[in-house]
C-alpha positions as YAML, in Angstrom:
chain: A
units: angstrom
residues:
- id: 1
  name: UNK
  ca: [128.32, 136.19, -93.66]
- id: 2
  name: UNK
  ca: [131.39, 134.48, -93.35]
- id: 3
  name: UNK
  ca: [133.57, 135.03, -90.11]
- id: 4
  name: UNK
  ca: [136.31, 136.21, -91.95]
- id: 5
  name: UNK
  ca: [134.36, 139.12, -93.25]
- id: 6
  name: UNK
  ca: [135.39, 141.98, -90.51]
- id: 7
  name: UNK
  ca: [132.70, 145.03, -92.02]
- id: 8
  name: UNK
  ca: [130.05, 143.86, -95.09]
- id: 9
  name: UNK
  ca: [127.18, 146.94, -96.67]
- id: 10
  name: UNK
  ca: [124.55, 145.56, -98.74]
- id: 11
  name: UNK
  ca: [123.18, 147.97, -101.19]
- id: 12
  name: UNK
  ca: [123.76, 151.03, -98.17]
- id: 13
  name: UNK
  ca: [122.73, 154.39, -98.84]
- id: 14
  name: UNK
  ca: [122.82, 157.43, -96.10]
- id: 15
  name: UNK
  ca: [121.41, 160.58, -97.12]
- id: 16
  name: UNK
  ca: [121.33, 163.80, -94.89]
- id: 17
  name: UNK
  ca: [118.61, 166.24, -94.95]
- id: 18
  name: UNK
  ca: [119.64, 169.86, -94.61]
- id: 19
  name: UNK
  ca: [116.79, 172.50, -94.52]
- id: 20
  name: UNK
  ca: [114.81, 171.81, -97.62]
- id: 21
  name: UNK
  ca: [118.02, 170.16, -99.34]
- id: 22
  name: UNK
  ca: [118.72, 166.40, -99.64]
- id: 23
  name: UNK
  ca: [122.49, 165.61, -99.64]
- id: 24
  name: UNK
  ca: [123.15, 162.37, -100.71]
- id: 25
  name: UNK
  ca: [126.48, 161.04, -98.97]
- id: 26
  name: UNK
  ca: [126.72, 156.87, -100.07]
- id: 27
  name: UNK
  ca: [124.43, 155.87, -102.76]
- id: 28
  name: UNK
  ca: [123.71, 151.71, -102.82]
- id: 29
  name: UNK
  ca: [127.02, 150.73, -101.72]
- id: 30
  name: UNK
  ca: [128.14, 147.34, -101.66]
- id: 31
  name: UNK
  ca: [131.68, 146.58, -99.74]
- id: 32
  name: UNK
  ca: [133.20, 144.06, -97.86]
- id: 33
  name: UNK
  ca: [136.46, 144.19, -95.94]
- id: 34
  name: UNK
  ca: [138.23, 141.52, -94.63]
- id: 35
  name: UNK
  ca: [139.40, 140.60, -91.29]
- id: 36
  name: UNK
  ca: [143.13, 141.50, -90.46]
- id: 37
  name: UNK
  ca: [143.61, 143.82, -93.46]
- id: 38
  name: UNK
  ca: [144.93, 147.66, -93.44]
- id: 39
  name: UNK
  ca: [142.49, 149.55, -95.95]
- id: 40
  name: UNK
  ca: [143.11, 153.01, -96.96]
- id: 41
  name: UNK
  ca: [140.36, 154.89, -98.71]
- id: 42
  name: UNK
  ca: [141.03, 158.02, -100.99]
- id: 43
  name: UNK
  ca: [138.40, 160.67, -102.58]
- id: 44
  name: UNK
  ca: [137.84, 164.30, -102.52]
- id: 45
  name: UNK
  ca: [136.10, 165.82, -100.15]
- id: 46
  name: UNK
  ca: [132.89, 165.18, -100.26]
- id: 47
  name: UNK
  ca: [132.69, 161.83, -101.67]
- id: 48
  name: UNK
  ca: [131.31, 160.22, -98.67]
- id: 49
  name: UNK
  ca: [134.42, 158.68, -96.63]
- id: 50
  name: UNK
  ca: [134.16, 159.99, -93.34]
- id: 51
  name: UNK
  ca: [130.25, 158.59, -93.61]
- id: 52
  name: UNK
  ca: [131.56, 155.37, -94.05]
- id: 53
  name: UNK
  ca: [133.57, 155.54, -91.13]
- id: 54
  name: UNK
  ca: [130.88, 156.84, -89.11]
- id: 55
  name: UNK
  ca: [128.84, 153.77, -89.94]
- id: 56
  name: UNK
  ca: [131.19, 151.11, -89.39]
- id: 57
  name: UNK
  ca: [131.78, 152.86, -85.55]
- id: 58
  name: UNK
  ca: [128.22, 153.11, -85.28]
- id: 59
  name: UNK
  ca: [127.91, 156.67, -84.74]
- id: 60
  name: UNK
  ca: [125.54, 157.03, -87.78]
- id: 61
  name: UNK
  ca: [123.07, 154.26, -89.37]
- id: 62
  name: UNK
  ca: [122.53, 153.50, -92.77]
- id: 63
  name: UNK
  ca: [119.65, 155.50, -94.28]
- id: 64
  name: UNK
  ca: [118.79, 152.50, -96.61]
- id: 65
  name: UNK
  ca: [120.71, 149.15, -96.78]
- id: 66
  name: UNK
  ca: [122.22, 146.65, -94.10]
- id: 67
  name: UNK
  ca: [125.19, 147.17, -92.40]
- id: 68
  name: UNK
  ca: [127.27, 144.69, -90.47]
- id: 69
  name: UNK
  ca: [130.34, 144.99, -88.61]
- id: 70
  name: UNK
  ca: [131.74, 141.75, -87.02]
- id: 71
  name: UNK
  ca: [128.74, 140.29, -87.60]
- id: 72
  name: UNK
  ca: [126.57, 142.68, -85.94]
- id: 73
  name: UNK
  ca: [123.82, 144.06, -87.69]
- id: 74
  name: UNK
  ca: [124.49, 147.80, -86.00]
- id: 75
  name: UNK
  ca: [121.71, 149.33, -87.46]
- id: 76
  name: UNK
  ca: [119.04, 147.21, -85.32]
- id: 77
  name: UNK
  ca: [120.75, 148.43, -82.13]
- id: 78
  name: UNK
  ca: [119.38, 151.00, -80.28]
- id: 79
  name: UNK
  ca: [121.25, 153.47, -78.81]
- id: 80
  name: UNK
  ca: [122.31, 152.02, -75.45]
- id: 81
  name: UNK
  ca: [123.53, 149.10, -77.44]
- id: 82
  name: UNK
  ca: [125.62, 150.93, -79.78]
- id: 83
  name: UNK
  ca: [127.81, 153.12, -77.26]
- id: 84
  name: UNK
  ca: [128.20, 149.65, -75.45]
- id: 85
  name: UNK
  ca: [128.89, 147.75, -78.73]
- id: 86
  name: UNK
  ca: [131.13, 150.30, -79.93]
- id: 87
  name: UNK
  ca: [133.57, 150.75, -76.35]
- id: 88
  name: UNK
  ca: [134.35, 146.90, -76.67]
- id: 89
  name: UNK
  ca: [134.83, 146.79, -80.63]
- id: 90
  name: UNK
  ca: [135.82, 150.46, -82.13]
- id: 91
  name: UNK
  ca: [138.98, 152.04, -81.48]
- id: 92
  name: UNK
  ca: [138.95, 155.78, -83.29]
- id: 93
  name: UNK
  ca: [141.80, 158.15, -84.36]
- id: 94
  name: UNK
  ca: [140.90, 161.70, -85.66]
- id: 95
  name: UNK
  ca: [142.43, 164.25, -87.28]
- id: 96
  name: UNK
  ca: [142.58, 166.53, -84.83]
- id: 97
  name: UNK
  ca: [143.70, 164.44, -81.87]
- id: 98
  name: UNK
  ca: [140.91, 165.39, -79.55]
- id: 99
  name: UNK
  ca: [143.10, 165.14, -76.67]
- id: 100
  name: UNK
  ca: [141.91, 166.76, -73.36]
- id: 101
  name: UNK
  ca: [144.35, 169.88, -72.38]
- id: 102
  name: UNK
  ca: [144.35, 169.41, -68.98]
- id: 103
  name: UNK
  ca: [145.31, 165.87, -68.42]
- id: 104
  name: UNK
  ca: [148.24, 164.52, -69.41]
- id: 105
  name: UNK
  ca: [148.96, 161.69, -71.84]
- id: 106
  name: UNK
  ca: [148.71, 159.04, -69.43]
- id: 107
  name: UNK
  ca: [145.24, 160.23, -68.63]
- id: 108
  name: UNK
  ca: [144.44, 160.98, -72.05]
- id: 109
  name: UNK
  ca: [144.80, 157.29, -72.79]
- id: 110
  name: UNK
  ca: [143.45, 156.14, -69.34]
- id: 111
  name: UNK
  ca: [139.69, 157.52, -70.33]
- id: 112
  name: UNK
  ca: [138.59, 154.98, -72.33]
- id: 113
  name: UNK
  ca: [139.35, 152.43, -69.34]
- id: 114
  name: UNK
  ca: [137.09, 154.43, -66.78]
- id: 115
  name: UNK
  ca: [133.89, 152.62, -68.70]
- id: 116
  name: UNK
  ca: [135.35, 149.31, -67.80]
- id: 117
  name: UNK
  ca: [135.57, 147.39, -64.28]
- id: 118
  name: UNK
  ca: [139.30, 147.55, -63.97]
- id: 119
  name: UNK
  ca: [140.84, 149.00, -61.04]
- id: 120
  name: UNK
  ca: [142.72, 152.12, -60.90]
- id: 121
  name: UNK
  ca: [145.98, 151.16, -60.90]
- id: 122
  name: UNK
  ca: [145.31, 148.74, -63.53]
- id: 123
  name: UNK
  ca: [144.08, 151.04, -65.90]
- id: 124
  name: UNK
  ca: [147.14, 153.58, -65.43]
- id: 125
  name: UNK
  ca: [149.32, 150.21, -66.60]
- id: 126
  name: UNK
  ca: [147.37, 149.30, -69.56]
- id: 127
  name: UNK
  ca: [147.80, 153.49, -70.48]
- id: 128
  name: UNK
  ca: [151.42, 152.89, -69.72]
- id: 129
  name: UNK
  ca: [152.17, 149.56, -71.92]
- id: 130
  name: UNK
  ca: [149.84, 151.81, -74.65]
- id: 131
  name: UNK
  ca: [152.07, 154.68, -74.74]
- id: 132
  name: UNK
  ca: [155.29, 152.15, -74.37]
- id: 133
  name: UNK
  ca: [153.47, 150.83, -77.61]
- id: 134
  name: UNK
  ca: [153.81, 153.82, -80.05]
- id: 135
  name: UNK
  ca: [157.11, 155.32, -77.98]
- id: 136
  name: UNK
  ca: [155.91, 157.72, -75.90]
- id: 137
  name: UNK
  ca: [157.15, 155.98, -72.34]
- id: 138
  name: UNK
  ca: [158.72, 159.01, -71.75]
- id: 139
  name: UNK
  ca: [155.78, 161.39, -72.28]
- id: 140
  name: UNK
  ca: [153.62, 159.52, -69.56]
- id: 141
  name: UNK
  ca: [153.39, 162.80, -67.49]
- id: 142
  name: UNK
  ca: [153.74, 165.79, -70.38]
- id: 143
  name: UNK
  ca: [150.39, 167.34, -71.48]
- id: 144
  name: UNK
  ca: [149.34, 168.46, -74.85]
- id: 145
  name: UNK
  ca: [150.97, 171.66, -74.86]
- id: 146
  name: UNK
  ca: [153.85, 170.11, -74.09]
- id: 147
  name: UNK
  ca: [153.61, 167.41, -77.32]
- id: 148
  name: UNK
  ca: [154.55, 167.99, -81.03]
- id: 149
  name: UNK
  ca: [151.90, 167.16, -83.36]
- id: 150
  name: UNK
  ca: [152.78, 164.12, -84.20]
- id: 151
  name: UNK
  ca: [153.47, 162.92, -80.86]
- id: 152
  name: UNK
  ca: [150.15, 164.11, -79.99]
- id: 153
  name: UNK
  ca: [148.39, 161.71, -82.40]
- id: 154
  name: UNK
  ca: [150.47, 158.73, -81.55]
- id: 155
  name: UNK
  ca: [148.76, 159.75, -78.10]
- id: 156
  name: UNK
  ca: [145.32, 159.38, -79.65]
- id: 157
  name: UNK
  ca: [146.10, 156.52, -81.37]
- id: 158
  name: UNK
  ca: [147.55, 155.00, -77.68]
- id: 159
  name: UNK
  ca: [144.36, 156.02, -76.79]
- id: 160
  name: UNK
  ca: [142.45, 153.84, -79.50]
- id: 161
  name: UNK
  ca: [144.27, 150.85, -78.78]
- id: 162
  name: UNK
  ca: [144.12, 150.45, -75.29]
- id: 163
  name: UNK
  ca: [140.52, 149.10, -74.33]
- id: 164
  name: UNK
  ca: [142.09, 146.51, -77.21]
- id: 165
  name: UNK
  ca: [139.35, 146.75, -80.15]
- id: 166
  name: UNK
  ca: [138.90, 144.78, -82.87]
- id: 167
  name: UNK
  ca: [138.86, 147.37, -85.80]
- id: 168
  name: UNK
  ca: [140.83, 150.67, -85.51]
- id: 169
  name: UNK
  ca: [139.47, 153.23, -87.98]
- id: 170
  name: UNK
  ca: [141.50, 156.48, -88.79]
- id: 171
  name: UNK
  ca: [139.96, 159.63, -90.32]
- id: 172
  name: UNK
  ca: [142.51, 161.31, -92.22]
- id: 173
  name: UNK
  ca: [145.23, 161.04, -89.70]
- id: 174
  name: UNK
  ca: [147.78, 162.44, -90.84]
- id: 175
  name: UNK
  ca: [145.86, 165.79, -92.39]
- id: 176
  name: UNK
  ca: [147.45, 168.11, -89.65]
- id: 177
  name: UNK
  ca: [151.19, 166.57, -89.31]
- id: 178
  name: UNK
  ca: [153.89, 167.14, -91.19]
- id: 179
  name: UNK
  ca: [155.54, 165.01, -93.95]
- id: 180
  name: UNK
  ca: [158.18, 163.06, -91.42]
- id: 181
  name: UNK
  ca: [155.55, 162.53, -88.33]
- id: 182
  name: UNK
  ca: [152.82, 161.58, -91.16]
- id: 183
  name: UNK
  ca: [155.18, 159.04, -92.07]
- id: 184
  name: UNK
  ca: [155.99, 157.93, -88.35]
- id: 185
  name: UNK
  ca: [152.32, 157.70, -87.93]
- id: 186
  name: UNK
  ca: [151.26, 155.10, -90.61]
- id: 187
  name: UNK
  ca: [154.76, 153.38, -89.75]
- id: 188
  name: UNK
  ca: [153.25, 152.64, -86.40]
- id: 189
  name: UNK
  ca: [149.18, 152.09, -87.67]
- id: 190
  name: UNK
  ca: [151.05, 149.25, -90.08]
- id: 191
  name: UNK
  ca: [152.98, 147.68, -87.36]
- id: 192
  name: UNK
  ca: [150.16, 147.52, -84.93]
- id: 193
  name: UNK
  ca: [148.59, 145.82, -87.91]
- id: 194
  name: UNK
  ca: [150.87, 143.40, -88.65]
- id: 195
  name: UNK
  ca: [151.79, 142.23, -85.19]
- id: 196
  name: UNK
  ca: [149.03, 141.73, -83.97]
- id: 197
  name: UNK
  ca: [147.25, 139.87, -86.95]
- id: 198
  name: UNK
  ca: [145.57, 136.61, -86.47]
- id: 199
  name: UNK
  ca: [147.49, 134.88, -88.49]
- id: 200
  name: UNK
  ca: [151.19, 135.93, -86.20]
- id: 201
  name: UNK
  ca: [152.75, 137.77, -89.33]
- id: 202
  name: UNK
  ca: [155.30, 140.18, -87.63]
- id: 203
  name: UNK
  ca: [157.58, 140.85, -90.04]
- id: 204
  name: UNK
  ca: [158.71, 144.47, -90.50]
- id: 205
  name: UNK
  ca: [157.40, 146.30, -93.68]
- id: 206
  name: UNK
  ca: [158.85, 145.85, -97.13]
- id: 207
  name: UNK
  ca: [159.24, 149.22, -98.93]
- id: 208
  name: UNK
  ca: [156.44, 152.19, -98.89]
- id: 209
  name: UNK
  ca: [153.53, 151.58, -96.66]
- id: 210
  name: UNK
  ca: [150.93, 150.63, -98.96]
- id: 211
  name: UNK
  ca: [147.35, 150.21, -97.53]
- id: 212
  name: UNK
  ca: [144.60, 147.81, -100.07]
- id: 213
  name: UNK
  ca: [142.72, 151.26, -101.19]
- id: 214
  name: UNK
  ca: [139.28, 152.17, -102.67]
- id: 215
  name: UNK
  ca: [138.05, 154.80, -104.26]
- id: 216
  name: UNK
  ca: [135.52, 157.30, -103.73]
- id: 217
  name: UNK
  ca: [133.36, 159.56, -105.91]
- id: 218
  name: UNK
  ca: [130.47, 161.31, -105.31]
- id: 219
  name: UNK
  ca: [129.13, 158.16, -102.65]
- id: 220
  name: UNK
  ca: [130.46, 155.31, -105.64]
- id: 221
  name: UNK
  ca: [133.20, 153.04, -104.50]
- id: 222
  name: UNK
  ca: [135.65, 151.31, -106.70]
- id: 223
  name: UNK
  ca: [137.58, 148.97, -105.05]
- id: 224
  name: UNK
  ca: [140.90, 147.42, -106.60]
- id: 225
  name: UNK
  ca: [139.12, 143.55, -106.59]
- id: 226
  name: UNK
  ca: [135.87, 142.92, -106.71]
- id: 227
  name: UNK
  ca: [132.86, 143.97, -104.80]
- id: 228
  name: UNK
  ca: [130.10, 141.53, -103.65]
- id: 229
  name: UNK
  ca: [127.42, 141.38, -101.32]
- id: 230
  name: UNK
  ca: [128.31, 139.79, -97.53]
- id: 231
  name: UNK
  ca: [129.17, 136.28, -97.45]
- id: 232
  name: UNK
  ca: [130.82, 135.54, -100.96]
- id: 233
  name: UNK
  ca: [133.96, 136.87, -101.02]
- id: 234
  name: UNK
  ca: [136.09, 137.62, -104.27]
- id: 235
  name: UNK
  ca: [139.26, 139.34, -105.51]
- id: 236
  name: UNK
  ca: [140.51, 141.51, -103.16]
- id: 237
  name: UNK
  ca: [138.02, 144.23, -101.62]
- id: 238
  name: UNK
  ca: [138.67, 147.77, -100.35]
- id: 239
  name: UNK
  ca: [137.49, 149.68, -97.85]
- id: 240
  name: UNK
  ca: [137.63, 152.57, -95.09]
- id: 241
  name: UNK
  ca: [139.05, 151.15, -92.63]
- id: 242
  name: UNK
  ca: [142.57, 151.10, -91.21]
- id: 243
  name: UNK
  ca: [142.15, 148.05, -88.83]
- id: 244
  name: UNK
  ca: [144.28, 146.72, -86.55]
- id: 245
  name: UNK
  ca: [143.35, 143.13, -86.05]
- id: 246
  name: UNK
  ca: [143.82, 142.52, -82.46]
- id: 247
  name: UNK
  ca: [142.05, 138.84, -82.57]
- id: 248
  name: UNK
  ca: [144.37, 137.46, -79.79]
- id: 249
  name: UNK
  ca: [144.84, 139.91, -77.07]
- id: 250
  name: UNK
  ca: [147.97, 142.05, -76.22]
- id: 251
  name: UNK
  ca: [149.41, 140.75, -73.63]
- id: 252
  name: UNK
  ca: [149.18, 143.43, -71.20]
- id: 253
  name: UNK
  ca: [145.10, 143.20, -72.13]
- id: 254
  name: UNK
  ca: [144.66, 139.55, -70.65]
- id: 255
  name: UNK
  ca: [143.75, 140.78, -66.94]
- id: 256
  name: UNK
  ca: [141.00, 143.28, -68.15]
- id: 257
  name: UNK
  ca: [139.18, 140.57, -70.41]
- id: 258
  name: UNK
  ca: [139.40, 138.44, -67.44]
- id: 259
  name: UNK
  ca: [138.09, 141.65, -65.41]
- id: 260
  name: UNK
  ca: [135.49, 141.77, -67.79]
- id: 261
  name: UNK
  ca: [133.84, 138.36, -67.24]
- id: 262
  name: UNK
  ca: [133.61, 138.72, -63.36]
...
């Protein structure tokens, strides 16, 4: 598979089993998604997106099919592995924030730093230059109730980027905001994006945010471009995931990777 290749199924399936019933989410999909792209994927309900997302954060494993995500074959990990794998690559933003009511934003983003060997007053600085990151340096101390929705989810998404992972995925984001902190939200998933790609593009967005999208139906994809199996890549792939290519480090990140090594 080649390097480039950020997330890459080969002919995956997942199927639940529910009482005597057989529900089958992704049928024989075939994707690949490039590194350092923003991906937006669209379907009814149903159609098998927020499996996909599970899959590529390795909270669920292919039923059928091969799975790899940064070159890890995630399926063959057990489940040690996985939360492991998953703290140092995944960065997740849900719907409904999942923020903790009784600590306050700074905290909020601090938790994901607790699993890592940086000190204490380290961590509250990374949470700091997070929040700094999506304009919240003035909420460091307010608590959820204390938040509007939106600001809330820039919170979580503070949250996601902090222990700096290589793929951010986003499940349906913006489904509890309003129209004007919907739009603030993807305004700030696209920046993250584009500053921090690999390839140094920082330039500020030209007209509507418009995320390379695929399609969902009933567990089908159809991508705009073509779909192939992992390590041939052509035309222009969708996928599920809203990634924020962090393949240099932020700056404020250097000290815990060198934490990390010790």
């Amino acid at each position: 598979m080649s390097a480039d290749v950020a997330v890459c199924a080969e002919a995956v399936t997942k199927e639940y089993a529910r009482d005597d019933f057989r529900v089958l989410a992704l049928d024989k999909v075939d994707l690949e998604i490039p590194r350092g792209e923003f991906f937006g994927l669209m379907g009814p309900s149903g159609s098998g997106k927020s499996t996909l997302l599970h899959l590529i954060a390795g909270i669920d494993k292919p039923s059928e099919g091969r799975f790899f995500v940064l070159g890890e074959e995630i399926g063959g990990l057990n489940d040690r592995e996985i939360a492991r794998w998953r703290s140092e690559h995944i960065g997740y933003v849900f719907q409904t924030f999942n923020l903790i009511p009784v600590l306050t934003a700074l905290e909020n983003v601090e938790l994901p730093l607790l699993l890592t060997s940086l000190g204490k007053a380290e961590r509250r600085e990374h949470a700091r230059k997070a929040l700094e990151i999506v304009g919240l340096g003035d909420r460091l101390e307010h608590y959820p109730r204390q938040l509007s929705g939106g600001q809330e989810q820039r919170v979580a998404i503070a949250r996601a980027i902090v222990t700096d992972p290589a793929i951010i995925l986003a499940d349906e984001p913006t489904g509890d905001l309003d129209a004007q902190s919907a739009s603030d939200v993807l305004t700030i998933l696209s920046q993250l994006n584009r500053q921090y790609d690999r390839d140094g593009d920082t330039r500020p967005p030209r007209g509507p945010i418009r995320p390379q999208d695929t399609l969902s139906r009933k567990g089908k994809f159809a991508a705009r471009g073509s779909q192939s199996r992992c390590g041939s890549l052509t035309g222009n792939p969708g996928g599920a995931v809203l990634k924020n290519a962090l393949n240099h480090p932020l700056p404020w990140q250097a000290s815990a990777r060198t934490s990390r090594r010790r």
